[in-house]
Kinemage of the C-alpha trace (Angstrom):
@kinemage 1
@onewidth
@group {chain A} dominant
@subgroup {mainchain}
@vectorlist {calphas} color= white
{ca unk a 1} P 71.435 85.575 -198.919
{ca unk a 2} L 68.436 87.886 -198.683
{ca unk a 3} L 65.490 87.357 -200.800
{ca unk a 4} L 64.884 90.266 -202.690
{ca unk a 5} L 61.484 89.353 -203.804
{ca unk a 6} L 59.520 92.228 -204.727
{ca unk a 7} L 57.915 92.947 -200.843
{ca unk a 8} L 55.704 95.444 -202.312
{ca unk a 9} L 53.149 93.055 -203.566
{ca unk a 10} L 51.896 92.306 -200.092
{ca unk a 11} L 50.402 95.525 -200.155
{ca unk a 12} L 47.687 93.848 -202.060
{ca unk a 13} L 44.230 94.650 -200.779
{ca unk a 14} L 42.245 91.920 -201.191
{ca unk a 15} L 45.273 90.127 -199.390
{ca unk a 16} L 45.576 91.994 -196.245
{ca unk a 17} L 42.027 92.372 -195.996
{ca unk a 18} L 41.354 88.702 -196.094
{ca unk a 19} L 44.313 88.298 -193.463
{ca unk a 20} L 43.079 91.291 -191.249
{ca unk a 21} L 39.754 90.401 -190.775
{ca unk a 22} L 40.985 87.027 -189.065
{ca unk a 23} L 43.878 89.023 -187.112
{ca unk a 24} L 41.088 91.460 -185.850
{ca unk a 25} L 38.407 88.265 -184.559
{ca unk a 26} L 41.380 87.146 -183.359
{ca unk a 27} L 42.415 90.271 -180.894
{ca unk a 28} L 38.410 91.204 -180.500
{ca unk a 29} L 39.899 94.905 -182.090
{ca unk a 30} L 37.521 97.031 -184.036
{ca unk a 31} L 39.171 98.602 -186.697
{ca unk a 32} L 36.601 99.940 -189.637
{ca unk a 33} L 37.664 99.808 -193.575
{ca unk a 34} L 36.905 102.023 -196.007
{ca unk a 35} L 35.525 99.613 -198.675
{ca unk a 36} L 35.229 102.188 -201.610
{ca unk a 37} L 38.512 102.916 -201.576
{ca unk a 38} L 40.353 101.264 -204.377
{ca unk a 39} L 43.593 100.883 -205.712
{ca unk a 40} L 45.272 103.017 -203.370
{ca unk a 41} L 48.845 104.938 -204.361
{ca unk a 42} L 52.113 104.213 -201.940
{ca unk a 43} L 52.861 106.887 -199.805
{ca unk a 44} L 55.553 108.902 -201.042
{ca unk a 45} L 59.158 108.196 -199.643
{ca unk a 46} L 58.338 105.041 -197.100
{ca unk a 47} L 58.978 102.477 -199.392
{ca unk a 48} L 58.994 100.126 -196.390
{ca unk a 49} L 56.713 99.020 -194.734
{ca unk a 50} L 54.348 99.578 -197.718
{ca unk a 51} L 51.515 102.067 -196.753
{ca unk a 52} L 48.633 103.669 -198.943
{ca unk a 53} L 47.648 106.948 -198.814
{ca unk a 54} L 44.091 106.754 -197.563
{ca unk a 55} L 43.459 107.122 -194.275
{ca unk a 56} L 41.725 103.583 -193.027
{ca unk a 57} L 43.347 101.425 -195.297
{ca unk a 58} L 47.300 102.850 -193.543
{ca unk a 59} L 46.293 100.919 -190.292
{ca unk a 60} L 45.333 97.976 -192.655
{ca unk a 61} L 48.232 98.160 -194.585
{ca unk a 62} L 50.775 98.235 -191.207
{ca unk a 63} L 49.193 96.005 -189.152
{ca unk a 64} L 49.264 92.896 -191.742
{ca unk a 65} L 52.691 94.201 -192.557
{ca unk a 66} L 53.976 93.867 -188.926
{ca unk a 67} L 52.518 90.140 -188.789
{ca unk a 68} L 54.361 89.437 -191.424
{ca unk a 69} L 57.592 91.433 -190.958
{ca unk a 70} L 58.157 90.298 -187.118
{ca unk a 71} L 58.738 86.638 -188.539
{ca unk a 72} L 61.085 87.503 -191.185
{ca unk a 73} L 64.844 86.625 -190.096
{ca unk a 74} L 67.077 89.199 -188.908
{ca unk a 75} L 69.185 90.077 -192.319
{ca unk a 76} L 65.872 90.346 -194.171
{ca unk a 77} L 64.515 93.046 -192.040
{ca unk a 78} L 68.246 94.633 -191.965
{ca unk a 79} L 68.271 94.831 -195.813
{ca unk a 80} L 65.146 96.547 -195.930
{ca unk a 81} L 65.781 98.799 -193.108
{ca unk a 82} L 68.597 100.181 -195.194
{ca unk a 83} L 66.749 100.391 -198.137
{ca unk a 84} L 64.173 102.672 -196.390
{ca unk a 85} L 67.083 104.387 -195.062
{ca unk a 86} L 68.493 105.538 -198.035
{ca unk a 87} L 65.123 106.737 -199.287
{ca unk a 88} L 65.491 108.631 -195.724
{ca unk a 89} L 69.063 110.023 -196.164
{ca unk a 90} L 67.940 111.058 -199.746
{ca unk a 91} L 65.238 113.229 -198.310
{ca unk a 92} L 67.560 114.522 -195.702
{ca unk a 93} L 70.530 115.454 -197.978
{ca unk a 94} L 68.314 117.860 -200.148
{ca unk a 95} L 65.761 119.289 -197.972
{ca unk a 96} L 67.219 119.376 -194.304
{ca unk a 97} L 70.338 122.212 -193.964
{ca unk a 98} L 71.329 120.193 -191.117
{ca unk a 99} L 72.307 117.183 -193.106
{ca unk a 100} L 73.199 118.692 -196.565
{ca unk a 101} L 77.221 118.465 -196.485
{ca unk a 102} L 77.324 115.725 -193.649
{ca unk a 103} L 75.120 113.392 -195.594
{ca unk a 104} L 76.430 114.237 -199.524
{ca unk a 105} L 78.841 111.057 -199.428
{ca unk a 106} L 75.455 108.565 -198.808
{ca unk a 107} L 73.010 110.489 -200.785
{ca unk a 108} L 71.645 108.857 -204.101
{ca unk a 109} L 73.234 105.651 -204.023
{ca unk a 110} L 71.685 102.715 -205.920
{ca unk a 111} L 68.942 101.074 -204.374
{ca unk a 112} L 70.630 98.214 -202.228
{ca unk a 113} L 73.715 99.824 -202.225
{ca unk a 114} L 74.195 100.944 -198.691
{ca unk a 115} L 75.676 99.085 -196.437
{ca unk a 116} L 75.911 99.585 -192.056
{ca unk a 117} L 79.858 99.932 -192.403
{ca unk a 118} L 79.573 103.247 -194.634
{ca unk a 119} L 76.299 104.109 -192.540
{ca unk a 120} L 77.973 103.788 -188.623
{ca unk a 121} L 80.611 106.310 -190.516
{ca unk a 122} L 78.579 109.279 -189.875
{ca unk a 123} L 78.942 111.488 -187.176
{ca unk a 124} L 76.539 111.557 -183.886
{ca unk a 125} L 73.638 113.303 -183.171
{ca unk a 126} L 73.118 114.875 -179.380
{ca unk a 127} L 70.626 116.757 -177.851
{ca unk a 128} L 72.778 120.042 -177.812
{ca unk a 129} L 73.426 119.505 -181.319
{ca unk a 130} L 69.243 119.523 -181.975
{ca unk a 131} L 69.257 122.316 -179.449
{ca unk a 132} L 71.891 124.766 -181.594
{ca unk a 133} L 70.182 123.418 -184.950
{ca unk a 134} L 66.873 124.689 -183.552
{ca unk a 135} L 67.398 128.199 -183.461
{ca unk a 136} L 67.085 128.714 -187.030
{ca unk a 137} L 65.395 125.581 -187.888
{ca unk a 138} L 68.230 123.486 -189.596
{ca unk a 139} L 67.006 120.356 -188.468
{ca unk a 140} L 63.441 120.873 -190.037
{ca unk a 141} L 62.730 119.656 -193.577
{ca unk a 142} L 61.872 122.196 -195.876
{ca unk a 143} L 59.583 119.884 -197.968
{ca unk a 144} L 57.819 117.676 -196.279
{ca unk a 145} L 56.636 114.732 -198.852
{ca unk a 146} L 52.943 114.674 -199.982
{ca unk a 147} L 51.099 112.066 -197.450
{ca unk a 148} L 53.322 112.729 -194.353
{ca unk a 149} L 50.329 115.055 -192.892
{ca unk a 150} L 50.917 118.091 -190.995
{ca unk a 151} L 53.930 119.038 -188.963
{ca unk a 152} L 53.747 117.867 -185.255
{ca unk a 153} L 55.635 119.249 -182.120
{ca unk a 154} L 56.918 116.835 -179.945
{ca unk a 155} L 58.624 117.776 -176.663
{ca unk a 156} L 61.350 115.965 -174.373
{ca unk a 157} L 60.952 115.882 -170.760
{ca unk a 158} L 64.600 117.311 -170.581
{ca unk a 159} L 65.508 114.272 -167.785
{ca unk a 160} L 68.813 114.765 -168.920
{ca unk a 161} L 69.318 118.534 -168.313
{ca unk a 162} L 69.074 119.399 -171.711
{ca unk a 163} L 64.660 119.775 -172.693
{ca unk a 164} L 64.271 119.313 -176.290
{ca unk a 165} L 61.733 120.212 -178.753
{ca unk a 166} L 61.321 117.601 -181.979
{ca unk a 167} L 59.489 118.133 -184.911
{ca unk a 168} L 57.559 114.948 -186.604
{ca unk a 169} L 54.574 114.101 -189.012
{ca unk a 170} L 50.930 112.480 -189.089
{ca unk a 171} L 52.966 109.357 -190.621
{ca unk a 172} L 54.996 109.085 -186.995
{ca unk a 173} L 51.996 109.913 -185.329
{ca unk a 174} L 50.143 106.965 -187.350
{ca unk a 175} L 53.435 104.767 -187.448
{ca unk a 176} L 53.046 105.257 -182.915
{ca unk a 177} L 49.382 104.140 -183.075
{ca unk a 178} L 50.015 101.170 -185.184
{ca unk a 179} L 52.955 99.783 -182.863
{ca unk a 180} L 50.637 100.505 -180.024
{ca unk a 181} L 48.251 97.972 -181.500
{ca unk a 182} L 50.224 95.687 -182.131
{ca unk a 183} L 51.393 95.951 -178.482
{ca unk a 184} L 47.871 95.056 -177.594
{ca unk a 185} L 47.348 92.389 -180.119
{ca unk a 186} L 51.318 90.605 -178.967
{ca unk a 187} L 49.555 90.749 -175.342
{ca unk a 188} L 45.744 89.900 -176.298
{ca unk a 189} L 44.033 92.541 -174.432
{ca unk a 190} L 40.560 92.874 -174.213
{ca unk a 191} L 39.942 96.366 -175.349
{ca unk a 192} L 36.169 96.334 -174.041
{ca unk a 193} L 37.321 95.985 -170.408
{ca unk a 194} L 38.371 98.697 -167.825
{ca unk a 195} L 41.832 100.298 -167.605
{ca unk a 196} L 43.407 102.816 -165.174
{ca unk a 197} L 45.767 104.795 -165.807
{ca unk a 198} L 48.368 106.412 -163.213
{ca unk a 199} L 50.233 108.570 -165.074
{ca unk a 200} L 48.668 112.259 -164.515
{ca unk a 201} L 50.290 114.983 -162.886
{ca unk a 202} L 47.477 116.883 -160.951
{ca unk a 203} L 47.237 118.016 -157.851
{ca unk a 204} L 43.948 117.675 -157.340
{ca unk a 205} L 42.159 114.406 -156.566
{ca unk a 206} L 39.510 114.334 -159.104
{ca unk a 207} L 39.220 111.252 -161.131
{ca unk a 208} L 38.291 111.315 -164.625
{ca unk a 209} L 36.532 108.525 -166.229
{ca unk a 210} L 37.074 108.071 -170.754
{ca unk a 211} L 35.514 106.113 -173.039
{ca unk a 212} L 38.789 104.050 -174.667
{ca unk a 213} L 42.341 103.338 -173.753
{ca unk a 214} L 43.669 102.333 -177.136
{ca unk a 215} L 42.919 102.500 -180.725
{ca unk a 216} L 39.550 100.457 -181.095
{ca unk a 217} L 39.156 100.341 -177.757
{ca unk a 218} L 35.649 100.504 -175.788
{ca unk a 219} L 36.895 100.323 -172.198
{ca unk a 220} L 36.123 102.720 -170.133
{ca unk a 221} L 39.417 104.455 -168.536
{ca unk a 222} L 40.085 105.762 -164.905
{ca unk a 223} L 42.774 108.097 -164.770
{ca unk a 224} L 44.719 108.757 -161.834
{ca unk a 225} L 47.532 111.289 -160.926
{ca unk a 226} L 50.683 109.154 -159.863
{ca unk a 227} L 51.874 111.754 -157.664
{ca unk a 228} L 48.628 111.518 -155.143
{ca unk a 229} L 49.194 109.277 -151.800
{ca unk a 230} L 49.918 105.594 -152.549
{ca unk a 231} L 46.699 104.619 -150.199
{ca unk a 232} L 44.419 106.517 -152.178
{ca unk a 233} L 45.683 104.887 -155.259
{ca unk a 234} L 45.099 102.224 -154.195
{ca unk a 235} L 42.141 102.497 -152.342
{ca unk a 236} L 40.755 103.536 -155.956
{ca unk a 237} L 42.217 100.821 -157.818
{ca unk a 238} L 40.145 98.044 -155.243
{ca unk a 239} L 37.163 99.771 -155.538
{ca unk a 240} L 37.524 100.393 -159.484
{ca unk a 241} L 38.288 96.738 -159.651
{ca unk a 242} L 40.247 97.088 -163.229
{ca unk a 243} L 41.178 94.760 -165.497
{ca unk a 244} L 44.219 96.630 -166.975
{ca unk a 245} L 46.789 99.296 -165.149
{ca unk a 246} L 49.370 101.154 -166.215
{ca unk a 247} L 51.546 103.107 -164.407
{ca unk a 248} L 55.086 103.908 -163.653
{ca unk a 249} L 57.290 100.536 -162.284
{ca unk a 250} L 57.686 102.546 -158.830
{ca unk a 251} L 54.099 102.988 -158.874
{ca unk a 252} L 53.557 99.384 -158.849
{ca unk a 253} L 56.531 98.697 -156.039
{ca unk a 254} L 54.704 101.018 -153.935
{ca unk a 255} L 51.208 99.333 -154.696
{ca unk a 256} L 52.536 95.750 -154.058
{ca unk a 257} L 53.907 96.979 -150.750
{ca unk a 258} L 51.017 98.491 -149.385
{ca unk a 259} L 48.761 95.757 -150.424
{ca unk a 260} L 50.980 93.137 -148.732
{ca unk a 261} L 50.786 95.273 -145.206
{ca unk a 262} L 47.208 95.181 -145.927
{ca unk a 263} L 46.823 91.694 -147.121
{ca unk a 264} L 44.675 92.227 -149.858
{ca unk a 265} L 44.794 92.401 -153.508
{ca unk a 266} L 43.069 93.274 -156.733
{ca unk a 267} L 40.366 91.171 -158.200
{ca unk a 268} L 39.826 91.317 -161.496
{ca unk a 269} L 43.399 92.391 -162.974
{ca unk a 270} L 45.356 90.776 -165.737
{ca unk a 271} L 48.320 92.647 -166.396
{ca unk a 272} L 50.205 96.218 -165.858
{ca unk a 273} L 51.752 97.805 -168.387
{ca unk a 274} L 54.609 100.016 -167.038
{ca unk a 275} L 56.287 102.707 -169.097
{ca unk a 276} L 58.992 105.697 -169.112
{ca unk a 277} L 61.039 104.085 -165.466
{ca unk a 278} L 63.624 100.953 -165.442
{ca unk a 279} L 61.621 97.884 -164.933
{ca unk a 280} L 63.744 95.862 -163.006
{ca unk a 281} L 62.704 91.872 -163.452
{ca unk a 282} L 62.473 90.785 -159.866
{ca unk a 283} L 59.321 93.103 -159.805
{ca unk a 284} L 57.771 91.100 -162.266
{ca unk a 285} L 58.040 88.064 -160.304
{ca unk a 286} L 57.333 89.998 -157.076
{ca unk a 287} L 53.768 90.939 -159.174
{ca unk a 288} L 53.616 87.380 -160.303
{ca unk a 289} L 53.900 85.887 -156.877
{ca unk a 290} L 51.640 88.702 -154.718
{ca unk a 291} L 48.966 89.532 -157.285
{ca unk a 292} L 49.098 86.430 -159.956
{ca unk a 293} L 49.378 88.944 -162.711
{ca unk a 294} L 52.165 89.539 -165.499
{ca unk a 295} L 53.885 93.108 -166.340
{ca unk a 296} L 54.522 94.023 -169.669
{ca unk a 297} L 57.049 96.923 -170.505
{ca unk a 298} L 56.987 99.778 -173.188
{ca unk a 299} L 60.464 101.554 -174.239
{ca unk a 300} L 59.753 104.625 -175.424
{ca unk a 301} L 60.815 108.196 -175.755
{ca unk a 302} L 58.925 111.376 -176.617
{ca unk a 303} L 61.089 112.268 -179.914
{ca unk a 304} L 61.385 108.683 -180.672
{ca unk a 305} L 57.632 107.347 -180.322
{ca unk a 306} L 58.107 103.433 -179.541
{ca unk a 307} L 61.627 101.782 -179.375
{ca unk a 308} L 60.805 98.350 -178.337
{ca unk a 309} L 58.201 96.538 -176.765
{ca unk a 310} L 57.848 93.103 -174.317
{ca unk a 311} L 57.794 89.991 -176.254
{ca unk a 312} L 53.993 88.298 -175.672
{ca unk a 313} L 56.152 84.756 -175.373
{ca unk a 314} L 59.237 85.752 -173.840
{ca unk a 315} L 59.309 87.904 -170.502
{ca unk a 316} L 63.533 88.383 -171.261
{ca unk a 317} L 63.534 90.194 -174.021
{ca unk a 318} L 61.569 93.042 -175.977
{ca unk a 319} L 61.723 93.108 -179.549
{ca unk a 320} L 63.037 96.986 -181.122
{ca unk a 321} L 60.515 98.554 -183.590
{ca unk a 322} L 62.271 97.624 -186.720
{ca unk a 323} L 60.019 98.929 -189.451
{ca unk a 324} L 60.320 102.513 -187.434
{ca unk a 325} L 63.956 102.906 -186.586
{ca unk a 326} L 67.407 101.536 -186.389
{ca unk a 327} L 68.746 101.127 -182.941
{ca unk a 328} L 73.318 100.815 -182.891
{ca unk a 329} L 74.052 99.907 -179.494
{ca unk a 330} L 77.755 100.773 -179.049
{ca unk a 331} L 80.745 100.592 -176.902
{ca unk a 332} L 82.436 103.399 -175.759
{ca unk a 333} L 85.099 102.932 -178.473
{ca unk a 334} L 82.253 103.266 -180.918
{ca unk a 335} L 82.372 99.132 -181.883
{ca unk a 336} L 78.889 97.515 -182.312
{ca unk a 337} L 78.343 95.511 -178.998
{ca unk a 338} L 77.498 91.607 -178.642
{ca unk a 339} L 74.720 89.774 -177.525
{ca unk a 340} L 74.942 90.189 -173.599
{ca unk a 341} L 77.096 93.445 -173.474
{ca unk a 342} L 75.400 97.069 -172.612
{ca unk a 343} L 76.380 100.251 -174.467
{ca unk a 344} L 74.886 103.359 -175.736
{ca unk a 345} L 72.309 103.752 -177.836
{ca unk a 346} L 72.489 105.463 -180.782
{ca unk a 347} L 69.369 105.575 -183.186
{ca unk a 348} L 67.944 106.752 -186.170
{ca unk a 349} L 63.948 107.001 -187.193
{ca unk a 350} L 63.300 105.605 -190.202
{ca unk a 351} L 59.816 107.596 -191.265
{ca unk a 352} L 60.465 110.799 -189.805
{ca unk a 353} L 60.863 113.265 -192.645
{ca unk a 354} L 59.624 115.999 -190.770
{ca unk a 355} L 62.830 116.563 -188.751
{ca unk a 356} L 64.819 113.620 -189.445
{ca unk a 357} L 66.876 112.207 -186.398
{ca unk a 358} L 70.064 110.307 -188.097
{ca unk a 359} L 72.813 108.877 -185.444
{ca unk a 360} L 70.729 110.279 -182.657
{ca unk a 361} L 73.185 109.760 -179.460
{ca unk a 362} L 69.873 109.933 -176.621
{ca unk a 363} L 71.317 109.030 -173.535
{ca unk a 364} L 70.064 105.739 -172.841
{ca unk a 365} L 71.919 102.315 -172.343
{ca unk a 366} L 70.973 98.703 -172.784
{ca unk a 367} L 71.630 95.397 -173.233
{ca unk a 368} L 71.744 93.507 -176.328
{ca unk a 369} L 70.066 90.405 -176.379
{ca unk a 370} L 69.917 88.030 -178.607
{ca unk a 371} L 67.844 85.349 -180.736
{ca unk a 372} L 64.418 85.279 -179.161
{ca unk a 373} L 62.729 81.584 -178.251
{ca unk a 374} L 59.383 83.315 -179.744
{ca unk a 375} L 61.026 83.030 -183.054
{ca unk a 376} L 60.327 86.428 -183.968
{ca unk a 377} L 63.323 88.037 -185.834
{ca unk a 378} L 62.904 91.769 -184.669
{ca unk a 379} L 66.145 91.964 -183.096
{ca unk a 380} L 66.011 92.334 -179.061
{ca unk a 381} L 66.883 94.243 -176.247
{ca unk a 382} L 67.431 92.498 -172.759
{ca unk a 383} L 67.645 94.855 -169.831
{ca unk a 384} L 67.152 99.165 -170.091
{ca unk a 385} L 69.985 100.477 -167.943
{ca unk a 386} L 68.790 103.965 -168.289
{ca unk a 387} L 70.289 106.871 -168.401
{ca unk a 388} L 74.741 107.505 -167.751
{ca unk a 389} L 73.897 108.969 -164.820
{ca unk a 390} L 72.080 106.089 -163.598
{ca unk a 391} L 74.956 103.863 -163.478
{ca unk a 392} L 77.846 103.281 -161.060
{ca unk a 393} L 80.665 104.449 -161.377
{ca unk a 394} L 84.115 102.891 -160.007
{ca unk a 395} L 87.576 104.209 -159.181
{ca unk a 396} L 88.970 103.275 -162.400
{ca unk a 397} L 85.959 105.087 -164.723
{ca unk a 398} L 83.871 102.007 -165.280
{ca unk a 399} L 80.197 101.460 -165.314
{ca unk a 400} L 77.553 98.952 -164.362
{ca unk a 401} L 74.208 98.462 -163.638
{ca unk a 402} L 73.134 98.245 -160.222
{ca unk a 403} L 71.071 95.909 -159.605
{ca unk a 404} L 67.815 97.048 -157.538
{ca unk a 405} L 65.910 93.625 -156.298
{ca unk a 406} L 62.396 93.853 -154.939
{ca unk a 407} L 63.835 92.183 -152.224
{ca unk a 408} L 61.435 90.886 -148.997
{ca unk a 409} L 63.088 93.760 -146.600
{ca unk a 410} L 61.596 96.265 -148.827
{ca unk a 411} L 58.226 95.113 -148.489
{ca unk a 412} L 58.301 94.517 -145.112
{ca unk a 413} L 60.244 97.284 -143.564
{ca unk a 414} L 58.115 100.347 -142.954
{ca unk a 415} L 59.539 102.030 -146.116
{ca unk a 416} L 57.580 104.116 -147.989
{ca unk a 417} L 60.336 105.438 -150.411
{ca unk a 418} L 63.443 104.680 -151.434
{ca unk a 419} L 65.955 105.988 -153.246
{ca unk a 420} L 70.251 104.997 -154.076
{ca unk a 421} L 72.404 108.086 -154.747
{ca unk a 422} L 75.967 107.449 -155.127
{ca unk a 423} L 77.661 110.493 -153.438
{ca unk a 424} L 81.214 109.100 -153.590
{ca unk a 425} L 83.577 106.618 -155.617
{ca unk a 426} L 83.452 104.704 -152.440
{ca unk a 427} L 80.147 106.063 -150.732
{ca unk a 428} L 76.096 105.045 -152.007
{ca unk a 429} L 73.253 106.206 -149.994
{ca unk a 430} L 70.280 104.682 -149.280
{ca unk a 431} L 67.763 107.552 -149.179
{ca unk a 432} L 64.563 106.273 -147.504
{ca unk a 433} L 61.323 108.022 -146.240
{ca unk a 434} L 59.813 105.841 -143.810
{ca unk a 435} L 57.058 105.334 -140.878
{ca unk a 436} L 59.623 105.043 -138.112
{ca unk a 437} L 62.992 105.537 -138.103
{ca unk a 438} L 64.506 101.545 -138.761
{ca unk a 439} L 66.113 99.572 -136.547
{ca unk a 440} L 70.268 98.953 -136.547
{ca unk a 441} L 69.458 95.393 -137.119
{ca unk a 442} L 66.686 96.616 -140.010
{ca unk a 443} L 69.543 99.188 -141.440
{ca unk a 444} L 71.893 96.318 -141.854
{ca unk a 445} L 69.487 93.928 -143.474
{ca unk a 446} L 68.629 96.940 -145.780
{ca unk a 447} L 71.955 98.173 -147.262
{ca unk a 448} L 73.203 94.739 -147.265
{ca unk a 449} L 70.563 94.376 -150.294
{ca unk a 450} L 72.997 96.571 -152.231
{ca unk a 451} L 76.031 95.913 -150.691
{ca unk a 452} L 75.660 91.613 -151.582
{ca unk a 453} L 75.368 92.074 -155.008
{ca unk a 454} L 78.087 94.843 -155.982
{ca unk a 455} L 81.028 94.262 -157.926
{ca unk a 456} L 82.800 96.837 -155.636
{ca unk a 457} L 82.628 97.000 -151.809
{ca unk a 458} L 81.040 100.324 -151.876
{ca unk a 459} L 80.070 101.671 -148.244
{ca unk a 460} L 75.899 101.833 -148.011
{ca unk a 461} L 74.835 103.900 -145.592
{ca unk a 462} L 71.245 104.953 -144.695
{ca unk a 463} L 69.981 108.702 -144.548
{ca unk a 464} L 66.521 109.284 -143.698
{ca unk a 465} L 64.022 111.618 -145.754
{ca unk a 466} L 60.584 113.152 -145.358
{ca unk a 467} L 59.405 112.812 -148.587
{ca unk a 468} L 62.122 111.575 -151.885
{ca unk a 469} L 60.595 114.165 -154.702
{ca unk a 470} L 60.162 112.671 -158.621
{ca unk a 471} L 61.496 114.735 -161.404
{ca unk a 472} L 59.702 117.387 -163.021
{ca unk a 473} L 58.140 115.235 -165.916
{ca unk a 474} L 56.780 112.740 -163.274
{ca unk a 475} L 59.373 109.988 -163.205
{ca unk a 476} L 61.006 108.465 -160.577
{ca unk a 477} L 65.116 107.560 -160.469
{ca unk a 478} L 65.680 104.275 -158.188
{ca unk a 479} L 69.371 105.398 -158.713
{ca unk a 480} L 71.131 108.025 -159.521
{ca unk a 481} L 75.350 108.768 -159.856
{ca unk a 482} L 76.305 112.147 -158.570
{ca unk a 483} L 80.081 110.958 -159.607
{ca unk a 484} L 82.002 112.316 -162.852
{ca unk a 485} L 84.819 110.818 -163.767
């Protein structure tokens, strides 16, 4: 049974500034409070987590929150997710045209009332739906609550085909940064030290130096373009000597390659953070073993801010954003999946008001995991599997993962790029950009990688490139399915 104590009460000031100051020694994070502000007023309409309306007392309020929400067992934080959903759908059903008839049967129900099996009833949300709605606005609210701040424009990358434009508030914006810090404060960086960041797109090779990476940071930050030549990377990131990188996961497999051919590696780094790509986990170990670092990963998506992040504790799993959204991963057939099965995610933010996102069908896929050995209860995620069309697909309309190992032969074949494009139900090729053209003996050992570890006995077959191009926003696919079925 969930205990319905009355949750608001940790709010309490003189509470969660008592247990922030130690959190903040702690994590060697900065954060200032305003110490004539008293007795604040609750935000209106995010009833969970708790959050005052002035300004330095919201990242007070969240981050003692989260240390005390990420504990909590798994029904607890499902009972008040769907009490801060109703408050949501409440908001939605009178102010968003969008949602007015679809969301009439959930709208005012008594506190407590609503329940996932009337919830999952409602229809999905896809990108061409936001796209049609967006013409005359009927996705946008047309009263935004007092304390949400102003109206933000956030803007898809359109990976998919489809570009997007969202619409969301100072409160998501806020909701973002405090997530980010507690990313930090899970990992214990040391926000004083350097960072570089490889993320840029810019043709030029000028690189810009910033004063802080994060929220309280005073780090300095070198910023990079990821799409300049992999030696001058990392050429810059010896000389910079950072303590902190993030980049793209091919960034890194291209880093840890050409560091191995020249037998040297970074001095002072602790970790990379990789974001937006599929991290797949043999190139964690692969970092573990060449540089003696760990690699932490970020799910996120431009509309959605952050969906989960790495557990500090336990490199299998990251834990989903709870207080922030509601993640359904589902099989085809629409039936919640179990622990160890991968489906499509459907999601719903729970503090946008601005232009709520209710069933939101995005694309992605993923496994469910299950109880963490951290003991947190923020229910997990266990592998990304990206988007449909970066599955396999086999004669009789399944998917699967392929799995893409940072196998030896990649590191020591002269391979510069690589890339798997299945052209065929029976054909994959292995698109590679090299220094010479490879061996037979060297093409055999490569596609036989892939070919080892598929549940299918698809042909692999190698076809050389000049140069294998990202997309437009900057990411990389290590696979890609040009098969519809």
């Amino acid at each position: 049974m969930v205990d319905r104590h009355n949750y608001w009460g940790c709010a309490n000031i003189s509470i969660c500034l008592l247990e922030l100051n130690v959190m903040v020694k702690k994590s060697n994070m900065p954060i200032k409070i305003n110490k004539s502000t008293q007795s604040p007023s609750l935000m209106t309409g995010l009833g969970w987590p708790a959050l005052p309306v002035a300004g330095s007392l919201q990242a007070m309020a969240l981050q003692v929150q989260f240390s005390m929400i990420e504990w909590w067992p798994e029904d607890k934080i499902r009972y008040y997710q769907m009490a801060q959903l109703q408050l949501l759908i409440n908001h939605a059903h009178k102010t968003v045209p969008y949602y007015k008839d679809i969301l009439a049967p959930l709208a005012e129900k008594p506190s407590g009332s609503l329940i996932m099996e009337e919830f999952s009833k409602l229809p999905f949300l896809t990108r061409r739906m936001i796209q049609d709605a967006d013409k005359d606005g009927a996705m946008i609210t047309r009263a935004l609550p007092t304390g949400h701040g102003k109206m933000i424009e956030a803007r898809t990358s359109g990976s998919t085909g489809r570009p997007m434009k969202a619409k969301c508030s100072g409160l998501t914006a806020l909701m973002f940064a405090a997530q980010g810090i507690r990313y930090h404060m899970w990992h214990k960086r040391d926000l004083s030290l350097k960072s570089m960041n490889i993320r840029r797109r810019e043709a030029d090779f000028k690189l810009t130096r910033t004063r802080g990476w994060a929220p309280g940071s005073t780090g300095i930050s070198i910023n990079a373009a990821q799409q300049w030549p992999m030696p001058k990377v990392l050429d810059i990131l010896l000389k910079e000597d950072p303590h902190y990188v993030q980049c793209y996961p091919t960034t890194l497999r291209e880093l840890l390659r050409l560091s191995k051919i020249k037998d040297i590696a970074p001095k002072s780094l602790r970790e990379v953070r990789t974001v937006s790509e599929i991290l797949e986990p043999e190139l964690v170990v692969r970092a573990a073993d060449q540089w003696g670092i760990k690699v932490s990963n970020n799910y996120s998506a431009n509309e959605l801010n952050i969906i989960a992040l790495q557990c500090p504790d336990n490199s299998e799993f990251m834990h989903l954003m709870s207080e922030s959204l509601l993640l359904e991963v589902l099989n085809e057939d629409g039936s919640p999946c179990k622990q160890g099965e991968v489906g499509r995610c459907v999601v719903t933010t729970l503090c946008n008001y601005a232009m709520p996102l209710i069933r939101y069908e995005y694309g992605d896929y993923v496994e469910v995991g299950g109880p963490c050995s951290c003991g947190r209860g923020l229910p997990t995620i266990r592998k990304i599997s990206g988007r449909k069309h970066n599955q396999m697909v086999m004669a009789n309309g399944d998917r699967f993962t392929i799995g893409l190992p940072a196998d030896d032969a990649l590191f020591d074949l002269p391979i510069r790029q690589y890339q798997l494009v299945q052209t065929s139900l029976e054909e994959v090729e292995v698109r590679v950009a090299t220094d010479r053209k490879l061996t037979k003996a060297e093409e055999k050992r490569l596609t036989g990688i892939y070919a080892d570890r598929q549940k299918y006995p698809f042909k692999f077959v190698v076809r050389y490139m000049d140069e294998i191009s990202s997309l437009p926003n900057g990411k990389y696919e290590l696979f890609r399915s040009e098969v519809d079925v």
